[in-house]
N, C-alpha and C positions, 0 to 999 in steps of 0.2 A: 195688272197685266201678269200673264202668266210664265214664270221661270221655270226651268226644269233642267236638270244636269242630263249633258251630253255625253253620253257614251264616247261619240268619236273625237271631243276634244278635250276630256276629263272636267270641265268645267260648267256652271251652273248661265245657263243661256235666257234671255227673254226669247218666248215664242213668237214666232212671226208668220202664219199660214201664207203661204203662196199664192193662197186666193180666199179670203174670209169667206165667201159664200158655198164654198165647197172645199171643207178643210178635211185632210184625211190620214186616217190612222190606219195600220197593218201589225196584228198583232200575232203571234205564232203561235195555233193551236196546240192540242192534245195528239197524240198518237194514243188511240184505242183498242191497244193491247190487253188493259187491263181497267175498273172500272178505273175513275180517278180519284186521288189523293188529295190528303190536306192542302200539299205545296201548291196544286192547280187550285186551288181556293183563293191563294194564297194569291195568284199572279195574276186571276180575274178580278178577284176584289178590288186590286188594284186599280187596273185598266178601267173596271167599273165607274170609278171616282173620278177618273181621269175624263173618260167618255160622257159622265155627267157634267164636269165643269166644261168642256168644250164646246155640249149645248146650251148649256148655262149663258157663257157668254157670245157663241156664235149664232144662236139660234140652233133648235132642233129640228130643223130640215137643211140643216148646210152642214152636219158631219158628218164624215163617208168611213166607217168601223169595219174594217173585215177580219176578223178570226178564220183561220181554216180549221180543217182535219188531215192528216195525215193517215189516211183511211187504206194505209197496205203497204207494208215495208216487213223488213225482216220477222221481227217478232209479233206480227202480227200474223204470217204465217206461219210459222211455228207454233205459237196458240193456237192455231185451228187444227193444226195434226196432232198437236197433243190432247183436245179434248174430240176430232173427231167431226168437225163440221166446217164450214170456211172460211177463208176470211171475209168473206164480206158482215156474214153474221157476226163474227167474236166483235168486227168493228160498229155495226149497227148496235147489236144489245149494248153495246158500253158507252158510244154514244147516247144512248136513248137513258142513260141512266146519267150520264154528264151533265144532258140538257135538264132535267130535275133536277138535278144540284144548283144549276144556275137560277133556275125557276125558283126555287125554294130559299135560297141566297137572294133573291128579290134582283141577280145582276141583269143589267137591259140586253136584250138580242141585240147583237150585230145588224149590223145592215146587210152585209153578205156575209154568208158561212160557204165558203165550196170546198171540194173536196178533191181528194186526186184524183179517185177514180169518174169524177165527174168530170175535170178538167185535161183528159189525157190529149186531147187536139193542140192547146197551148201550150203545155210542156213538151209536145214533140216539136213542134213550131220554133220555140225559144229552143231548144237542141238544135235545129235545123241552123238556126240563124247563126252562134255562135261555132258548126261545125263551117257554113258557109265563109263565114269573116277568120278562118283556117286558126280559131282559137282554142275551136277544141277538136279530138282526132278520134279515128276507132281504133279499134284492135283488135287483131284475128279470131280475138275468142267472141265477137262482137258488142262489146263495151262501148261506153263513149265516155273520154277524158276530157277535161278542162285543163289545159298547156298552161300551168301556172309560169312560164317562162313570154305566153304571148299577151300577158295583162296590159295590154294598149295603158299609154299614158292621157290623163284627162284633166281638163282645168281643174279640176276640183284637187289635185293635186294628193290623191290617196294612193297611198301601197301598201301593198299587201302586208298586213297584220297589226296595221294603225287602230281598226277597231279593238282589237282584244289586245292590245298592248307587248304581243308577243315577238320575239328575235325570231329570225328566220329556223335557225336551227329546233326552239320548241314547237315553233309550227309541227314542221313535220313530226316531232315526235308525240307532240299532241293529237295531231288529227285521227281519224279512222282509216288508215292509212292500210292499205290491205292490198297482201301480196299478188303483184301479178308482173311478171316477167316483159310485160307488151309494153308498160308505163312509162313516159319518156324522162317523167321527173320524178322524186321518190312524193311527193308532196302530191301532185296532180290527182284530182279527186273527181268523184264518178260520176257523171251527168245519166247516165243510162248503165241499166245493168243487165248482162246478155239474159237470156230464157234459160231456166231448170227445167230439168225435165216434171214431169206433172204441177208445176209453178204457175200460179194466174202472170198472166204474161198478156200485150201488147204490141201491134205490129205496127211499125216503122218502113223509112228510106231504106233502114242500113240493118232490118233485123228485127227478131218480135226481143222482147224482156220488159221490163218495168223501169220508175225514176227514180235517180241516186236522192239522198235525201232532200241535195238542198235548192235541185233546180225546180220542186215543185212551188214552192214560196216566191219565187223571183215570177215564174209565169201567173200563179195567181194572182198576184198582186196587180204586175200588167193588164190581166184582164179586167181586172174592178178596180183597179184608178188611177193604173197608166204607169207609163217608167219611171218616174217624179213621185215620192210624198211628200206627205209633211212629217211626220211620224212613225217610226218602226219599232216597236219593244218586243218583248220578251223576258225570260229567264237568266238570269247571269251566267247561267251553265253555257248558255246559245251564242255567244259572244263569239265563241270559237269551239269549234270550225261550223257551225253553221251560219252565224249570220258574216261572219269573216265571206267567207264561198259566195253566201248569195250577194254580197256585194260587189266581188268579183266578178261572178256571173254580168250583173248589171251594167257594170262600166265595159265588159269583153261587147255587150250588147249594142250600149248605149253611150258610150262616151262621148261620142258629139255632140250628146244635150247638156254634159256635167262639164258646163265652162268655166266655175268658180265653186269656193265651198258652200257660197249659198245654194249652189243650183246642182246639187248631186243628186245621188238617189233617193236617200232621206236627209230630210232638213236635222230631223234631229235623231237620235237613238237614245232609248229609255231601256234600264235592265232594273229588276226588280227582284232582292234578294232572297235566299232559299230560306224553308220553315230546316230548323234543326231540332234533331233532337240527342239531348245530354253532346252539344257540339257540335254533329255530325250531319250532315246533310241527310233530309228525308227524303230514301227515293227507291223505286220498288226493286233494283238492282240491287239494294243491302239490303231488304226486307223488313224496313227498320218504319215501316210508311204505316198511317190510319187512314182507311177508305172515306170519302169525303161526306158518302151517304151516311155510314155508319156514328160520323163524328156531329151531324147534322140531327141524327134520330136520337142520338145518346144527351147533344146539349142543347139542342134550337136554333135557327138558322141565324138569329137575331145576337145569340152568343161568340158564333165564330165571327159574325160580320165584325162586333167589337171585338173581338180578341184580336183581331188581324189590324184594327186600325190602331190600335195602341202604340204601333210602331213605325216607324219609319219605314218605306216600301223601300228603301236600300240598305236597310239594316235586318239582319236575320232573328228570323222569331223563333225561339225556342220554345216546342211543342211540352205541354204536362195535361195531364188532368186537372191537376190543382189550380193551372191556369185560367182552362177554358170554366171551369165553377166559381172558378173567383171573379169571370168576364162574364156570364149570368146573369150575376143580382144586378151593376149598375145598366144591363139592357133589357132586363125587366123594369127598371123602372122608367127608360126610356120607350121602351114599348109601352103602358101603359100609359102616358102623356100623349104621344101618335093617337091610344084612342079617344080622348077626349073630347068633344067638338071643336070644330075649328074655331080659333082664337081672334083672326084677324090678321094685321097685317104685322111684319117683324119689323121693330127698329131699325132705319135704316144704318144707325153708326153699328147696331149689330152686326147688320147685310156687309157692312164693308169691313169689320174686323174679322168675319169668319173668312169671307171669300180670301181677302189679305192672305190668310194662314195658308189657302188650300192652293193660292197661287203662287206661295213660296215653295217651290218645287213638292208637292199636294201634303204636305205638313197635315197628315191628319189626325195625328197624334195630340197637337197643340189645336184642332179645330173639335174634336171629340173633347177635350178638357174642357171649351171655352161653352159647348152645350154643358157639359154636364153643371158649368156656374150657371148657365138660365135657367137651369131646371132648378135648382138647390134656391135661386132668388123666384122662382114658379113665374119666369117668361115664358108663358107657352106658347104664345107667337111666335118665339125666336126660336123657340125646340123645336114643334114642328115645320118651320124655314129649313131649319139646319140641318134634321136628321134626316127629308127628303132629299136634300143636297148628298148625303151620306148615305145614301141607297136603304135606309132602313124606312120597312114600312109595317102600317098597323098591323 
């Protein structure tokens, strides 16, 4: 059975889907500002292994994967006035080079990928509903807030900054907290943001503009699998203030479905730690980042896939050259087993000590050691069982 450490209780949980036959996961895209990075390698890979073991054991027609895009936010237009063309292209060309990475990384498509600008009907809806239940307000400049003072109380027994573990007072000083004199609480964060002048903008009840960051996630999710999951991950950056918001958003929404801690908005929260490098977080805001395509053409797609599993997905990987060359040779020789002809069937006390590993909260560190013994005793049955569980392919 599969365990996985809970974000919202710090502790390591048995999983339990709310309905085996339609178990579902919500995972937080890219913003394609720019193309992507090692880190988003880094946090799909992940998800990857995860989304395989769930068909694994649930079957692969009963799990419901959705990854968005954050397809228009601030820096995304701003890259388009910097180089001169709009946003919707700087976000199309970067996705279009994402979804290769993913391709080429061998990680499986989502079941749904939407977008924001795809989805701007349910984000004004979820705005509508949350301004109706007087949770959240406008403001003359035409904004919409979220009244972090009107967070309905709900069986599930959350308040606000349980997810990221933060005091009230770092809340605010943490969040994106941005000046505006209309604001009832200093903390109260943006569900809608009024129109700029020549700004891609949409029209509303209460105004045209576009969505704060984080009520776009809370409505996509609603529309592909409802107010309830089973699963919500992410980045460990995301903890707060976005997934902190969007669960707020949810309970402002929804609290009369979340009667207990089983029955919130996600059953569980998974966060997935950052690639470093020499310490420091890789992220395009220090300039300190490898583009994902770039590190893919320089080592193989088969090379990052192991360098990423060598570690724990809650422990930070520390990015080198010398790394990803040294992660090479043993997936050359696991790629070269993949081609062999097929072997037959895998030991079964094998099938049940890998899976063991990948269900101890997805230990893939100790299920990548435990192929690389069947190959070194030349199980090839058990290599290739194993390394298709491990998303690597011929």
């Amino acid at each position: 059975m599969l365990n996985l450490t809970n974000t919202l209780t710090r502790k390591k949980e048995l999983f339990t889907p709310r309905d085996p036959s339609r178990v579902t996961m919500y995972v937080c895209g890219i913003t394609p500002q720019e193309a992507p990075h090692l880190g988003h390698g880094r946090g799909y890979v992940v998800t990857d292994i995860l989304f395989r073991l769930l068909r694994h054991t649930y079957g692969e027609n009963s799990v419901v994967y959705v990854r968005n895009y954050t397809d228009v936010d601030d820096k995304i237009i701003e890259k388009a006035v910097q180089i001169g063309t709009t946003p919707e292209a700087v976000a199309n060309d970067n996705i279009a080079i994402f979804q290769q990475c993913m391709n080429d990384l061998n990680i499986l498509t989502p079941t749904h990928e939407p977008r924001i600008t795809t989805s701007m009907p349910e984000i004004i809806a979820f705005v509508q509903t949350l301004l109706d239940k007087k949770i959240a307000y406008t403001t003359p400049e035409g904004d919409v807030y979220y009244d972090l003072q009107k967070l309905p109380a709900c069986g599930c027994g959350y308040h606000y900054g349980q997810l990221s573990s933060k005091k009230p007072e770092d809340l605010i000083m943490g969040s994106r907290v941005e000046p505006n004199l209309s604001k009832r609480n200093a903390g109260d964060f943006a569900l809608w943001k009024a129109a700029k002048p020549d700004e891609i903008s949409w029209a509303t009840p209460w105004g045209r503009g576009r969505p704060g960051w984080h009520i776009e996630c809370s409505a996509m999710s609603l529309a592909t699998i409802g107010p309830q999951m089973d699963i919500h991950g992410g980045g460990e950056d995301l903890q707060f203030p976005h997934h902190e918001n969007e669960l707020a958003q949810n309970i402002g929404a929804f609290s009369e479905l979340y009667t207990d801690a089983e029955n919130g908005f996600a059953k569980l929260w998974f966060h997935w730690a950052f690639i470093t490098v020499n310490g420091t977080k890789m992220s395009k805001s220090l300039g300190n980042f490898t583009y994902l395509d770039h590190a893919i053409a320089a080592h193989g797609a088969a090379a990052i896939r192991y360098w990423l599993l060598q570690t724990h997905y809650r422990k930070p990987v520390d990015y080198s050259e010398d790394a990803l060359k040294a992660a090479a040779k043993p997936a050359k020789r696991l790629m070269a087993a993949l081609k062999e002809p097929a072997a037959g069937a895998p030991a079964p006390a094998f099938q049940e000590k890998f899976l063991s590993m990948l269900n101890d909260d997805l230990n893939t560190a100790k299920a990548l050691a435990a192929l690389n013994t069947a190959l070194s005793a030349n199980e090839l049955a058990n290599v290739q069982w194993g390394a298709k569980l491990l998303g690597f392919k011929a």
